[in-house]
N, C-alpha and C positions, 0 to 999 in steps of 0.2 A: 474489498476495501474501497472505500471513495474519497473523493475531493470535491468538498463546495464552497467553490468562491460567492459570496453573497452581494461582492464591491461591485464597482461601476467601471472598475478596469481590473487587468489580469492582474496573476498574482501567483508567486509560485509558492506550494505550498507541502511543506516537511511531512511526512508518515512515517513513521518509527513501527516498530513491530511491537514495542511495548502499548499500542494503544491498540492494541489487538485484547488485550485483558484475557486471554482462553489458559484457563486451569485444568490441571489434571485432577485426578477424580481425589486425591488426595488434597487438593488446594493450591499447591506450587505454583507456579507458573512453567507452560506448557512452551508459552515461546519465550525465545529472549532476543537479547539484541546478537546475540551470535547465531541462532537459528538463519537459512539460508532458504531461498523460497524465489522460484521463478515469477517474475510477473508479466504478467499482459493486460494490453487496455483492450478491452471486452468492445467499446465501439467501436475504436478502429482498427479491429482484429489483428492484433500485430502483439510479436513478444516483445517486453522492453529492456529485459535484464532477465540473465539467469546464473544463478547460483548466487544470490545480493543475500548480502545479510547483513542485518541491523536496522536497513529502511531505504527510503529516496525519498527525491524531490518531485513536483507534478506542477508545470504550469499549467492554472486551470484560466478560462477566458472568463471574464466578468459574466454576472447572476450566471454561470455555468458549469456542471458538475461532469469529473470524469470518473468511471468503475474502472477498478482492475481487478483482475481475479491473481492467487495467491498459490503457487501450488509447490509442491515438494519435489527438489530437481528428481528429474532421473537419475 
């Protein structure tokens, strides 16, 4: 998942798990906002939450983008 701020100053910016759009082969939706999912920011190798479900916040710095990767607690 990422965050791109495009403005000329920071900006913090919402991620829900619903804009994740992944269906099961059936068509349902695969996540939801109750689904639960470790995150870490991938540049600055650090975990930032684990076990979050429904989404978070990301202050991104102006024209600057941040990744975090998504994974399934242990």
């Amino acid at each position: 998942m990422a965050a791109l701020n495009r403005g000329s100053a920071s900006a913090s910016i919402d991620l829900s798990w619903d804009m994740l759009e992944i269906t099961g082969s059936d068509g349902t939706p695969a996540v939801t906002k109750s689904s639960t999912f470790d995150v870490r920011d991938l540049w600055a190798k650090k975990q930032l939450h684990t076990g979050l479900a429904g989404g978070f916040s990301a202050t991104v710095g102006a024209h600057d983008i941040q990744i975090f990767r998504l994974s399934k607690p242990k």
